[in-house]
C-alpha positions in Angstrom: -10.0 -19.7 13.6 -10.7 -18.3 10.4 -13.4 -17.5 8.3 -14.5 -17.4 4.8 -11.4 -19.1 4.1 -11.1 -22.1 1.8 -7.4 -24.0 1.7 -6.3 -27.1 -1.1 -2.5 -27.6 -1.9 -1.6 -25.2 0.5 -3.3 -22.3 -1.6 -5.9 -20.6 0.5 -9.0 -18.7 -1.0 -11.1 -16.0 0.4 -14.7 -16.4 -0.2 -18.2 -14.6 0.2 -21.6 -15.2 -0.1 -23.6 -12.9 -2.9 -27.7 -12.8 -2.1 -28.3 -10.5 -4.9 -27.0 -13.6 -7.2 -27.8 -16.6 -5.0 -24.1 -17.7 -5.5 -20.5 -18.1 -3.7 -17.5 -16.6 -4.7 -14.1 -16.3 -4.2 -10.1 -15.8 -5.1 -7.2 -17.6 -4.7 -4.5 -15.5 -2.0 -0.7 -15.5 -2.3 -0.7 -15.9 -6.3 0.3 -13.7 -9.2 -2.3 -13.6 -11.2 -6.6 -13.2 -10.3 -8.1 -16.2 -10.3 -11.7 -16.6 -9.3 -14.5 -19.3 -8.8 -17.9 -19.4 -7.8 -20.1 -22.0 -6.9 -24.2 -22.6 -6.0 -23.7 -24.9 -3.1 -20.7 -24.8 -0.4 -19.7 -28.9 -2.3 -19.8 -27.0 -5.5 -17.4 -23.7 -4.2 -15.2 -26.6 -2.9 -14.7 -28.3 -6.1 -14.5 -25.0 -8.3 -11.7 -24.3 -5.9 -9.9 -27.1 -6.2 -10.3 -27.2 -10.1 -9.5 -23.6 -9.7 -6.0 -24.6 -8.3 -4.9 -27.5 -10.3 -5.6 -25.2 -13.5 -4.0 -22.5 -12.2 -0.9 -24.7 -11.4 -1.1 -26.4 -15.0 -1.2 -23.4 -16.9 1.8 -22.3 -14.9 3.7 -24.8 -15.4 2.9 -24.8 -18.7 4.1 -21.1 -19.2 7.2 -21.7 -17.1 5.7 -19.1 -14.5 6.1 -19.4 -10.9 2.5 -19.2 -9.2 3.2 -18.4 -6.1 3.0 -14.4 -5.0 7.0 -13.2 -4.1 7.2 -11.1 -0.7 10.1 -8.2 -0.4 9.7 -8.9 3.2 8.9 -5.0 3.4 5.5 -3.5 4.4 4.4 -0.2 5.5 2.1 -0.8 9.2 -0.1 2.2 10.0 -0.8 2.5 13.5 -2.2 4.9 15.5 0.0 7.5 17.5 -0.2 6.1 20.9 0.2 2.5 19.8 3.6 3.7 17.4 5.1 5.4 20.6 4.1 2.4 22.8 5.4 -0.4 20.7 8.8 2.5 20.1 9.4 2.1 24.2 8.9 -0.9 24.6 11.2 -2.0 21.9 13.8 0.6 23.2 13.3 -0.8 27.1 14.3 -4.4 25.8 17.1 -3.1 23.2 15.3 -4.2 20.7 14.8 -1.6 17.4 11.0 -1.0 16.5 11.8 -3.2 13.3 13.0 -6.4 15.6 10.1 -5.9 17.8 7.8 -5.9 15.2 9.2 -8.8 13.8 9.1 -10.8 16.9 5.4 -10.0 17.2 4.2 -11.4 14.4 6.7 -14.1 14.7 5.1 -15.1 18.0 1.1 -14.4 16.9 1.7 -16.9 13.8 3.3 -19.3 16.5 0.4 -19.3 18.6 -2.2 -18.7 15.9 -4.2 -22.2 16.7 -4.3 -21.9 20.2 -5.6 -18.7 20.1 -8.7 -16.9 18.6 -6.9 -14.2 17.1 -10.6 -12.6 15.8 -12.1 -12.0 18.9 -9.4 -11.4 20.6 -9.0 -8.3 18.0 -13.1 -7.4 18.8 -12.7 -7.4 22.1 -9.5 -5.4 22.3 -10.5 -2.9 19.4 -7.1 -2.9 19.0 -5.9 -1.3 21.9 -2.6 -2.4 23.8 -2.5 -3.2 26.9 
């Protein structure tokens, strides 16, 4: 399940709630460039979202510009001691390197992420192996 999470054309937004200005606000994820929107009614987020999106696109195809964020595939994961030296056995018990191990994690959480409430899940783990 997720939350504060907006999605149109396969672009997904973040998006928050501010009291102090009686509005609601967000950014588009996974793009080059910071785009933003706000709304005063969850309809009117929605649509600024959505017109948000097909500008975004326009503009970039009108630049030549490719709007969607590019991934090296490379990320630095900090974890804490035990769970490093945990995940580093395990991975050496089914001769797998860390970096395979890693990969077939998320590979399988992203496989399973409907049929699982991934949010609570991490609440009620804090995180902790098992």
């Amino acid at each position: 399940m997720m939350n504060d999470i907006l999605s149109y054309k396969s672009y997904y937004a973040s998006v928050h709630y501010s009291s102090t200005d009686d509005v609601f606000f967000g950014k588009i994820l996974a793009i080059n460039d910071l785009v933003t929107f706000e709304g005063d009614s969850v309809k009117a987020l929605k649509i600024a979202f959505e017109e948000a999106v097909e500008d975004y696109l326009e503009t970039c195809a009108e630049i030549g510009k490719v709007p969607d964020k590019t991934y090296k595939g490379t990320f630095n994961v900090r974890v804490p001691a035990d769970l490093h030296k945990q995940a580093a056995l395990f991975a050496a018990v089914h001769n797998l390197t860390l970096n395979d191990f890693v990969k077939k994690a998320l590979a399988f959480t992203l496989a399973h992420k409907e049929s699982t409430d991934f949010s609570a899940r991490l609440e009620e783990d804090n995180l902790q192996p098992a």
